[in-house]
BAVORO-341744 format. One record per atom (N, C-alpha, C): residue in one letter; x, y, z. Coordinates in pm, whole numbers, plus 50000, padded with zeros to 5 digits. Last residue first. Layout:
<pts>
AXYZ...
</pts>
This chain:
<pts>
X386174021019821X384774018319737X383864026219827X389944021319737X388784025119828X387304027019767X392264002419690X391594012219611X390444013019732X395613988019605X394523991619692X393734006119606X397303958319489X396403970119431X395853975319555X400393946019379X399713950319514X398753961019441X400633925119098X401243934819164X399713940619301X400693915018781X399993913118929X401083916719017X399893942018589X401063935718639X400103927318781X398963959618492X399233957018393X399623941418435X395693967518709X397383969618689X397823960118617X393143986018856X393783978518727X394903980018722X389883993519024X391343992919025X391783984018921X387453994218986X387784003019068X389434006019082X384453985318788X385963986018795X386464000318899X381473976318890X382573985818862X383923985218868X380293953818995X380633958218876X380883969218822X380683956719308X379653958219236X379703956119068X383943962319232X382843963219311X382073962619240X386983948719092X385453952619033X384693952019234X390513951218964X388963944419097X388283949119052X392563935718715X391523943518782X390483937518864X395273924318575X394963926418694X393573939518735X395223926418217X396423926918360X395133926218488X393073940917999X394513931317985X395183936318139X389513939317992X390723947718031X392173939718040X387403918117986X387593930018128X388863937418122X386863898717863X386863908317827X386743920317903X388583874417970X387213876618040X386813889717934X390433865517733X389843857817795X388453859817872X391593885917659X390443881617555X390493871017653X393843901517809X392333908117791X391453897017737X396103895217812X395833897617758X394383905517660X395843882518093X397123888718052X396943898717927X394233886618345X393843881718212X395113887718125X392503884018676X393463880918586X393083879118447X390043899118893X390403892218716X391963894518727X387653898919106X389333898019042X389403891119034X384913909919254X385263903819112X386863907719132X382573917919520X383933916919463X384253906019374X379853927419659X380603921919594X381503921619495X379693944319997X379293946619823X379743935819779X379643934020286X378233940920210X378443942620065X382423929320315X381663943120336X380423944320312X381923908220047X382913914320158X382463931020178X381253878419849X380483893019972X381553894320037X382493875219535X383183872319672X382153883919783X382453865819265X380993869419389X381453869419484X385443853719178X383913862419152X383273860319202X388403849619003X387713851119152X386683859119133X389833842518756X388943845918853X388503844018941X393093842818580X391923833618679X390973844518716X395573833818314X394203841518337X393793831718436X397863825818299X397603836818186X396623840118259X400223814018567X398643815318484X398843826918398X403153822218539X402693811418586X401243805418513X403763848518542X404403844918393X403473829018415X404503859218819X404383866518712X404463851218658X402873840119034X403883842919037X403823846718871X400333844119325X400673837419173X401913847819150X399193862919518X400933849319513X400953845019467X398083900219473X398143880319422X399373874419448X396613915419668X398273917319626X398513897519595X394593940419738X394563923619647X396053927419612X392173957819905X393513948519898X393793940519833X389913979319958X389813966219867X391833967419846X388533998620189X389553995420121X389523979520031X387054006320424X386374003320301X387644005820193X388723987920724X388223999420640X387763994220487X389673962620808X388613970020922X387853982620828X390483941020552X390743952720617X389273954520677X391453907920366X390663919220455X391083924920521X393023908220076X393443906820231X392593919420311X393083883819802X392263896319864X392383897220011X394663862219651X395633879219781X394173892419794X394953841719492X394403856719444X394573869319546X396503831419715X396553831519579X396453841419465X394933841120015X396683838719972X397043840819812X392673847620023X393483855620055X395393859020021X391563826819831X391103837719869X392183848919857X392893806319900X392993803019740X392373820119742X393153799220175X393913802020109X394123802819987X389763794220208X390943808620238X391873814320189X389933772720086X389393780020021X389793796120058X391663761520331X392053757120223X391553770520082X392243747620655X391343759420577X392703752920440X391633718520874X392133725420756X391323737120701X389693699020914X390503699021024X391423708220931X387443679820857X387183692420851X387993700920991X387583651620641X388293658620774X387813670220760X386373631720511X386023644520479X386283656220608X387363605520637X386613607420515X386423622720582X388013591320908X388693603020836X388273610420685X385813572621002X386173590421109X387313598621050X386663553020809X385203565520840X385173575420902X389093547520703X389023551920800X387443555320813X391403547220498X390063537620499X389463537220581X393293566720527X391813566720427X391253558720431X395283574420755X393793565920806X392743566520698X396893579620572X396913571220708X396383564320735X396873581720240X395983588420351X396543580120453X399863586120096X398973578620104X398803583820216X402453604920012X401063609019972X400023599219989X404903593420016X404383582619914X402853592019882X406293608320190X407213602020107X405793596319992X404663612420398X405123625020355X405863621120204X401423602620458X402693598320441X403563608720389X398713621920612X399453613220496X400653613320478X395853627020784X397193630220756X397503619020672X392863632220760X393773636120855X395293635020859X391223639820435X391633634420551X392543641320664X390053647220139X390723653420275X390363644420392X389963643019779X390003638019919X390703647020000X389313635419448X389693643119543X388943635119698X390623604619289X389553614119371X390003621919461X392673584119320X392543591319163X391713601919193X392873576619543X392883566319486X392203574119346X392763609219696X392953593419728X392423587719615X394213641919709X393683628719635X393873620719655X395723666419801X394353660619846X393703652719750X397973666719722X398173657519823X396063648619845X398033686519555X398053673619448X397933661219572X398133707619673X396583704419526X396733696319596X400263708019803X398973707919912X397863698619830X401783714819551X401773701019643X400913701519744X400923738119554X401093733819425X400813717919511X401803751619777X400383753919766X400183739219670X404473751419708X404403742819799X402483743419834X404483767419459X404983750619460X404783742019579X404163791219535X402923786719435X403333766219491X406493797219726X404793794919798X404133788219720X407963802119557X408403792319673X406823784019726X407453821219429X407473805319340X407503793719434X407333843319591X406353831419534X406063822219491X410293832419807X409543839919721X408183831819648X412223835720077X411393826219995X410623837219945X414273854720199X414433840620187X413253829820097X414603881720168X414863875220042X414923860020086X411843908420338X412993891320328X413183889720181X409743922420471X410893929620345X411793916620348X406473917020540X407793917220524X408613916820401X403833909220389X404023920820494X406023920820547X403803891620241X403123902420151X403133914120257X405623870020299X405073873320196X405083887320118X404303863320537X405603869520481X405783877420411X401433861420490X402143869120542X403703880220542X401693834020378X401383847420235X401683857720350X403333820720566X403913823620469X403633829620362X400593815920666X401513823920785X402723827620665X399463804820504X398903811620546X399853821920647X401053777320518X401253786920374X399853803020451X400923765820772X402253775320744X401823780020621X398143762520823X398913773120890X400223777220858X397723744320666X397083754120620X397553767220714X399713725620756X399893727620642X399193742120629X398243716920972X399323725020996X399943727920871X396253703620880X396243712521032X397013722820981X397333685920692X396453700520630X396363703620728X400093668820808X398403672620828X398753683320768X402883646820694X401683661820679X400563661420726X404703629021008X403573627920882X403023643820859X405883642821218X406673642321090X405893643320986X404813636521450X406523638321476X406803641221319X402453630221562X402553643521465X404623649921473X400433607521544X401313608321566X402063624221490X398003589521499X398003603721520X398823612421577X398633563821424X398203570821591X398033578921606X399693557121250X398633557721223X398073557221336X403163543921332X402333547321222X400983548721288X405203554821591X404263546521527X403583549921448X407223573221628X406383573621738X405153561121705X409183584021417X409733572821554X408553564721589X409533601521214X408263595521223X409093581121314X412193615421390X411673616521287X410603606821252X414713614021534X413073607521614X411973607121481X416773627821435X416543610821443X415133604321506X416103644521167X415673645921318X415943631521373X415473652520954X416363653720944X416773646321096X413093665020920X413203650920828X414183648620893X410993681921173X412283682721092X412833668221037X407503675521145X408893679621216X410193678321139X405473680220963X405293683721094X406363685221191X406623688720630X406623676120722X406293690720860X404763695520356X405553701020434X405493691820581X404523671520063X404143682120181X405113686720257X405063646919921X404103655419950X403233663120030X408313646119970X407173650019791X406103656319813X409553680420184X409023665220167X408443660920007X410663699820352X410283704920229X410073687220200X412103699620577X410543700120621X409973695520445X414923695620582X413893698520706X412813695420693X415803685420318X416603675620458X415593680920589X414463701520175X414613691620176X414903682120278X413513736720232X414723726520222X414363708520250X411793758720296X412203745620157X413153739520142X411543755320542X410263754820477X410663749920322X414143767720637X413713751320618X412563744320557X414143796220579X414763788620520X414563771520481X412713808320789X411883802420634X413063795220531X414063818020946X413713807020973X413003800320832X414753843920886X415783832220828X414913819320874X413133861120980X412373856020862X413173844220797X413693873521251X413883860621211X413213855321104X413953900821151X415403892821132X414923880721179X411573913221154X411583912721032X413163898821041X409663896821474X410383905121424X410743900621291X406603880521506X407783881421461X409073893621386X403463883721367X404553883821534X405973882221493X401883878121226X402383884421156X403213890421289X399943847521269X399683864221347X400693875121318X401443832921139X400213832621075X399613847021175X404173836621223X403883844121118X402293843221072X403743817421404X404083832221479X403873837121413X404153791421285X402943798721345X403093806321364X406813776921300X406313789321143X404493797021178X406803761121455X407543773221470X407533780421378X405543735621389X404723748121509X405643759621473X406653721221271X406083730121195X405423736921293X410013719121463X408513713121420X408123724821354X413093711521530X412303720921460X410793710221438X414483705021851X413893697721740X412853711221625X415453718022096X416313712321981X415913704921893X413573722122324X414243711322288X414853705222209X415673742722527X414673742022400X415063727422383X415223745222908X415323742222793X415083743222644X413723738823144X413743754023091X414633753322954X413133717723263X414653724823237X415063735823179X410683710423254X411373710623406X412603715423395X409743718823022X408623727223136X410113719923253X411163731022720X410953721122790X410383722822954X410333747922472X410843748622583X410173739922689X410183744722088X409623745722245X410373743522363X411023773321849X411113756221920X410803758622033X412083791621572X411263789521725X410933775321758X415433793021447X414293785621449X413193784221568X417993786521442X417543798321370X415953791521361X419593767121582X418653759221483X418003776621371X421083787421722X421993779121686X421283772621507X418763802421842X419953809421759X420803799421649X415623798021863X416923791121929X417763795521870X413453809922070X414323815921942X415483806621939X411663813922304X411743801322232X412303804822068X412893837022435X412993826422543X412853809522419X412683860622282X413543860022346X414183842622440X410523857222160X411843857522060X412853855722156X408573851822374X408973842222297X410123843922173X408423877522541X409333864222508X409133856522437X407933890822313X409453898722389X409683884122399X405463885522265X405953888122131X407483886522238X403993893922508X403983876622467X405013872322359X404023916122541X404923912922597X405343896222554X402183925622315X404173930222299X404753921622407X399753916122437X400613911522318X402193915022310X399663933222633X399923920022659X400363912322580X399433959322478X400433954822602X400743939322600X397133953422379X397813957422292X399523950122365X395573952222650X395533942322559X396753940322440X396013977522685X396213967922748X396213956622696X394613994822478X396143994322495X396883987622636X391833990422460X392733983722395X394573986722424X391304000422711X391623984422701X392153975922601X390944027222621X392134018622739X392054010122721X389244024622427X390524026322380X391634020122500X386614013822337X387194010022453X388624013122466X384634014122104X385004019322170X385834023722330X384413986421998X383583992622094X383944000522190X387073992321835X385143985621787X384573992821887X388653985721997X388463996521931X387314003621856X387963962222090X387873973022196X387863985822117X389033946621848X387663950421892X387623957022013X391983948821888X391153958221759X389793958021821X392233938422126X392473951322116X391763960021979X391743908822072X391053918122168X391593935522202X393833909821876X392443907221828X391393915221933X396323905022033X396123916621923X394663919921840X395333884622186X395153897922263X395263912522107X395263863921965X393773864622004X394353877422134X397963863721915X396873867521790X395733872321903X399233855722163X399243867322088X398473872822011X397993827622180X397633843322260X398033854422232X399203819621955X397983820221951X397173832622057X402083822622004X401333829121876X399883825221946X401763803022216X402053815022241X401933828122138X401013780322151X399603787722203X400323796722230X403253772321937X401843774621874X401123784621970X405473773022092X405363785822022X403853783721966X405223762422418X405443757722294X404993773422171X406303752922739X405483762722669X405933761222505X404663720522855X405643726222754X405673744922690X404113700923049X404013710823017X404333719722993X403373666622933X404443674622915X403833687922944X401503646922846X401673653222978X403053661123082X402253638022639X400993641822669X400553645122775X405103656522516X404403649122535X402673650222600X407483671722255X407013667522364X406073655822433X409063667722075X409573674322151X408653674522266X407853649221871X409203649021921X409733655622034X404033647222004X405273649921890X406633646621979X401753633321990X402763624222016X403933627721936X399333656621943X399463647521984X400823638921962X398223682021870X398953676221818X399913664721846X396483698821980X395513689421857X397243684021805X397483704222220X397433718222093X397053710521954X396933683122342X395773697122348X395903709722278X399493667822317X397463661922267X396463677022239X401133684622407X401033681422278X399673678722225X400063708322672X400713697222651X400293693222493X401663739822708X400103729822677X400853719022627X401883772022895X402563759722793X401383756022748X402953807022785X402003796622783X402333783122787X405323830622970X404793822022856X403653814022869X405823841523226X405313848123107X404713840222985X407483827623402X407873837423337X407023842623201X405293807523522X405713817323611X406733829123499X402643807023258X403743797323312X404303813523446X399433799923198X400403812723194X401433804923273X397383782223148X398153779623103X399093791323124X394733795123335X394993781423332X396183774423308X394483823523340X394573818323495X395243802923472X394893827323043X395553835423164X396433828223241X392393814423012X393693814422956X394473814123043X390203833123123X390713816723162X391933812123135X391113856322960X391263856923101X391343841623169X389983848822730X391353852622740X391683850422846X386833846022799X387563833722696X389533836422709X386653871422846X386243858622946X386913848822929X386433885222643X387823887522713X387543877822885X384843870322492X385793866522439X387013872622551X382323879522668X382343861622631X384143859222577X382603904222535X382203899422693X383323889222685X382023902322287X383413910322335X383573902322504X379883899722132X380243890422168X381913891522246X379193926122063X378023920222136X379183907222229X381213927821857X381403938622014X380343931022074X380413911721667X381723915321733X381593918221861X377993923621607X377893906221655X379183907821741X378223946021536X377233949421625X377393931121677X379543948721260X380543952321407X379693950421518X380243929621022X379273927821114X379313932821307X382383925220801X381853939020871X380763940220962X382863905820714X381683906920696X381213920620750X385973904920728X385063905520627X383653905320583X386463915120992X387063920320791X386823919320752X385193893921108X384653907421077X385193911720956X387493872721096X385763870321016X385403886821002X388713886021259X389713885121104X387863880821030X387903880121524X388113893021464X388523896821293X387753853021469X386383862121451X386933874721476X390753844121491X389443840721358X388413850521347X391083857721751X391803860221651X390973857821478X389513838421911X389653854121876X390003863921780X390883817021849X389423818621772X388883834121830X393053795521861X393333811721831X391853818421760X393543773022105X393043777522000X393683796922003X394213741822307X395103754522231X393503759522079X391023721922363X392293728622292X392863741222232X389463730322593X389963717122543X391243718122472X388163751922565X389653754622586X389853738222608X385473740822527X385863754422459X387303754022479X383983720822690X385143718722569X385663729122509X381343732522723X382343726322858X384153725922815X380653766022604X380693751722606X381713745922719X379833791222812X380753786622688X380483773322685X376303794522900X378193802122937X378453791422841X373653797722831X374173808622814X375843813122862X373483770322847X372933776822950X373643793722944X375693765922658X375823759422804X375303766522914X375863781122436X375693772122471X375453764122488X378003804422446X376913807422523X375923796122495X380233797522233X380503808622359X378933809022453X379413777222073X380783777322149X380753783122262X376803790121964X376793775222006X378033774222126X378123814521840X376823815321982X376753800322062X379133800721617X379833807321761X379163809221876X377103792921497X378153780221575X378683787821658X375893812621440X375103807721533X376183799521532X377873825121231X377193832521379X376573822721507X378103804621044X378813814021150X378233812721251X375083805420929X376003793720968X376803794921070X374693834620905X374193827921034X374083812221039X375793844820656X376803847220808X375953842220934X375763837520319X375083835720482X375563836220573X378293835620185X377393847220212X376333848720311X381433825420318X380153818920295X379173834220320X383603836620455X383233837720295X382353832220267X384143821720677X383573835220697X383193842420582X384603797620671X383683800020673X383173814120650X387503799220767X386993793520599X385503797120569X388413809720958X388563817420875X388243808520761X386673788321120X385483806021119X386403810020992X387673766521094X386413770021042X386203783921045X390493776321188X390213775121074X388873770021038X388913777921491X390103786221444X389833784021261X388313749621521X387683759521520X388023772421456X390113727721575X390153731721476X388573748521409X389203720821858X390633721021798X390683729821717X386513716421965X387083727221928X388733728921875X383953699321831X385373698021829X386203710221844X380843688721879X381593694221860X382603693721888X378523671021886X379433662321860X380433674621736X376413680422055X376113685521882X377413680821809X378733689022333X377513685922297X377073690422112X382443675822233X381333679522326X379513681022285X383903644222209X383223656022155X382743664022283X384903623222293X385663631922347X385003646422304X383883604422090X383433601122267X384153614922293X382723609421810X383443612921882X383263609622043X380503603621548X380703607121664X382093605021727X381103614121226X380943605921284X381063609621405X382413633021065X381123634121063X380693621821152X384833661321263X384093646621188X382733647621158X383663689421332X385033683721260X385223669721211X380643712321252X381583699421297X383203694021200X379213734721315X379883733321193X380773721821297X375413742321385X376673742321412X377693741721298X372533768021391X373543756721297X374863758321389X370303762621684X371523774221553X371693764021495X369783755121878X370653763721899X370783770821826X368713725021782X368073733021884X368213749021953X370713724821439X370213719121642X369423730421683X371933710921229X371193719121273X370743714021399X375233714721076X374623708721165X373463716221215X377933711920803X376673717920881X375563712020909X379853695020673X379813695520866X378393706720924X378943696020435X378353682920500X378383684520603X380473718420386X378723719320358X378263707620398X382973710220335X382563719920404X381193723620414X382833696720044X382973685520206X382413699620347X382013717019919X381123706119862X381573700620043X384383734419937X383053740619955X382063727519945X386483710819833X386473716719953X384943726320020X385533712219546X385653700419649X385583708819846X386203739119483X384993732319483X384683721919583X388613734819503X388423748319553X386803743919558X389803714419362X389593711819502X389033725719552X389623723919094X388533710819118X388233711619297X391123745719060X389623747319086X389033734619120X393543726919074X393183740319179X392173741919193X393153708318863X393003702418998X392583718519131X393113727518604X392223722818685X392093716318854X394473756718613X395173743518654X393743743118725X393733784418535X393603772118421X394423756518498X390553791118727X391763794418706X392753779418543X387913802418938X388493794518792X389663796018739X385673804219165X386673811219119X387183799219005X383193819019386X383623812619233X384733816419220X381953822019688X382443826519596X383083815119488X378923804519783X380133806719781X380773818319674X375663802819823X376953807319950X378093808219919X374223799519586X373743805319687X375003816019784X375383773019499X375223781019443X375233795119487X375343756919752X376483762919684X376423774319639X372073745719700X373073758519857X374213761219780X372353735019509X371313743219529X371633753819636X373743711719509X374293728419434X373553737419444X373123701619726X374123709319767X374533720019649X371213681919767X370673699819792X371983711519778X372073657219771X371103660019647X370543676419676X373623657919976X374043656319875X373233664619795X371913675520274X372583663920177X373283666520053X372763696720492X372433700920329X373063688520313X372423686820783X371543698420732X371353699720557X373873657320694X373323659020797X372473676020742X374643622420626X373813634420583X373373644920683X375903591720554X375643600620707X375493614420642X376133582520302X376313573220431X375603579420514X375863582519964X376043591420095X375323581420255X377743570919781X376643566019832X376573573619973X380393586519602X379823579419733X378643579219740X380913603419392X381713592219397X381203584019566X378463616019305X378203605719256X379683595819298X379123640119397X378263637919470X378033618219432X381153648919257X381613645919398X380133640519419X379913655019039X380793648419018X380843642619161X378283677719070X377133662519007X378583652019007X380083691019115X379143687119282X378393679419161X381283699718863X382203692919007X380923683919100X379283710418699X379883696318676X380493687718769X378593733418799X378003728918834X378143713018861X380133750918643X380863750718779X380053733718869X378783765418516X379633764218412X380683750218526X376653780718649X376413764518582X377533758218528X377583806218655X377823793618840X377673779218749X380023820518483X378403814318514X378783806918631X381863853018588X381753836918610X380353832718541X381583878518598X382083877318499X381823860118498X379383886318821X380143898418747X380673889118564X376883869918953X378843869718976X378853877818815X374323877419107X375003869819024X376323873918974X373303868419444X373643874919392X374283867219240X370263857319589X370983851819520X371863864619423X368523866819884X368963868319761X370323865819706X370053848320187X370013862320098X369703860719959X368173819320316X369153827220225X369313836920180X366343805920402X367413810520526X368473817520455X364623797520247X363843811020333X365233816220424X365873781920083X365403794820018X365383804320149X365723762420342X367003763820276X366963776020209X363113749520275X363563756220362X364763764720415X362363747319994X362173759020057X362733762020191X364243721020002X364323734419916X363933746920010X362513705020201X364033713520238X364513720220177X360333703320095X360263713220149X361573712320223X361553688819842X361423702819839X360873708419939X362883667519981X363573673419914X362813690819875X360093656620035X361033660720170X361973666920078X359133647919805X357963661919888X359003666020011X360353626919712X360523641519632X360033651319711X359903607219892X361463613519890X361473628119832X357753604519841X357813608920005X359093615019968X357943593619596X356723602319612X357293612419720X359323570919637X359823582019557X359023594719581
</pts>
């Protein structure tokens, strides 16, 4: 006990010395919060531990996250939960901290038993953590190493992590890491390019390598151009154009800019299927679509690509017979005779929900949302299908995240799994961020908050200590005022100042 207590505190201190001053949240207590992580920590006998155990984690929490509280407990329980499993993939090495996607090894990993699939949604979950050299140094890990060049595994898989760390800046405003790291990223495009560019313009990739292994429409050695890595190169050239802007590089950004419009032409033009009203993949020896809707084809909107007239595609997102499932949004169309064909619990992605791709369509759908003029789905649409994300992440009465689950019954696949306990294959806290409460980072000293709670739904939530920009940010809900005593309707706070207020949750901008 002696040895146990003297290693616990000099990982206290060591942990103190790597932290910003402790800011304190405007309207929240953090203790009030504290009940979850003495909760999660006590439903396992911690197995595999790696930079912040168990027994250190409200001590870091505390420290790195934003707070938020709202009156549907399960929302806040997993908004916690999720910051609690997201604090086990940090990894310390010889390099930096990393951020891992299992906690168990991997033969297919690369070095520090990294994963780049899901990279993309670590940086945009991570990037709200007030310490930005968790971050920083996993990216330095990705892009430089390997002897100062990228990891071996970096384009292993379809990614959009240009796109992440330009969208991380928004919010940390850290323009001197950005542009430092500009090199490395129009290095990172250009392989692209040379590796997956098809003879008319498009991208393919075979299923396994867009992390989605044994779908309907294609295969594992199919080379398919498919709408995920074609949104994805889109995002990540519309990304390498804002940071050229950064560093001052205006021609290049309007090359870059270029390359995007053209990636945007075809794919409405080449993977639009008219008939299904629906982006779908194109088959590599027939040039073909292949006439199956998957949840890949609501990606285009997580980069806000898409002209305003195919917003009809959001039609299937709630429909029943396509995608709209008890619990969740299915990976391919219900409706489909191949429809979960391919075998149970292979990682089969013809149908079962992954949070992969879950956290990409309600993320690509606050888009909609909140940047297009459509009458096909509205908030209620979004709160209910967020609503069923809650309620999916629980195994056997406990919160839980895994790798995928039955669409009909909400049972984990693989929950008895060890390599699926605490998947870190999903953003989630993002979407309770940007989507819910709707704070939507900007390049400028503007504060955005346009909430996807739906009038009349909650009386009152918070969101508090959020670092963005360097200051910190408070929004309140309170219909009535006597809940936080901050004023009746909708107000942000800098610093603790009120800067903006509306009766109504409704779109606020205000400048600090």
């Amino acid at each position: 006990m002696k040895n146990k207590s003297i290693i616990f505190f000099v990982l206290i201190l060591s942990l103190a010395g790597q932290l910003h001053a402790q800011h304190k949240p405007l309207v929240l207590k953090t203790s009030a919060f504290k009940h979850y992580i003495d909760y999660f920590n006590g439903m396992e006998d911690e197995n595999i531990a790696q930079y912040i155990p168990n027994d250190s984690a409200w001590f870091w929490l505390e420290k790195n996250i934003p707070f938020f509280e709202c009156p549907q407990a399960n929302f806040e329980e997993l908004f916690y939960y999720r910051w609690w499993t997201l604090r086990k993939h940090i990894k310390k090495t010889e390099q930096g901290f990393a951020i891992t996607e299992f906690l168990v090894p991997r033969s297919y990993a690369d070095k520090y038993n990294l994963i780049a699939s899901a990279l993309g949604h670590h940086i945009y979950e991570a990037r709200w953590l007030h310490n930005p050299q968790y971050l920083e140094n996993n990216i330095k890990i990705w892009y430089r190493g390997n002897e100062g060049k990228p990891l071996k595994k970096l384009r292993f898989y379809s990614s959009w992590n240009i796109d992440a760390l330009y969208n991380s800046y928004k919010v940390n405003n850290n323009k001197s890491f950005i542009v430092d790291l500009l090199p490395d990223l129009e290095a990172d495009y250009k392989a692209w390019e040379q590796e997956k560019r098809t003879a008319n313009g498009l991208y393919w990739q075979y299923d396994v390598r867009d992390a989605m292994e044994e779908t309907i429409s294609g295969g594992r050695k199919e080379k398919n151009a498919r709408p995920s890595i074609n949104a994805y190169m889109y995002g990540n050239a519309k990304a390498l154009a804002g940071i050229n802007i950064l560093a001052n590089n205006p021609e290049k950004s309007v090359v870059f800019t270029a390359k995007a419009d053209t990636i945007k032409t075809l794919t409405q033009n080449k993977l639009w299927n008219t008939t299904d009203q629906f982006f779908e993949v194109a088959k590599e020896k027939t040039d073909t679509l292949a006439r199956v809707k998957e949840a890949i084809g609501f990606i285009p909107w997580y980069f806000n690509m898409p002209d305003s007239s195919y917003s009809i595609a959001w039609q299937h997102v709630i429909n029943p017979n396509t995608f709209l499932a008890p619990f969740g949004i299915t990976t391919a169309d219900r409706s489909h005779p191949q429809f979960r064909t391919h075998g149970c619990c292979k990682c089969e992605w013809d149908g079962a929900v992954w949070p992969f791709a879950t956290a990409q369509t309600l993320t690509a759908m606050a888009n909609l949302l909140d940047n297009y003029q459509q009458s096909v789905v509205s908030k209620t649409n979004y709160f209910n299908l967020f609503n069923t994300f809650v309620e999916s992440q629980y195994y056997r009465g406990r919160p839980y995240i895994g790798e995928y689950l039955d669409e009909k019954t909400g049972y984990w696949l693989k929950g008895d799994e060890e390599r699926s306990r605490y998947y870190n294959h999903s953003t989630f806290n993002d979407l309770i961020i940007t989507g819910l409460v709707g704070l939507r980072p900007r390049t400028d000293n503007t504060i955005e908050v346009q909430p996807l709670v739906p009038q009349g739904k909650w009386n009152w939530f918070c969101l508090d200590n959020v670092k963005y920009h360097n200051v910190f940010v408070t929004i309140v809900w309170d219909v009535d005022g006597k809940k936080y005593n901050k004023g009746k309707g909708l107000s942000v706070w800098v610093n603790g100042k009120k800067i903006a207020q509306s009766e109504k949750l409704e779109k606020l901008l205000a400048s600090f």
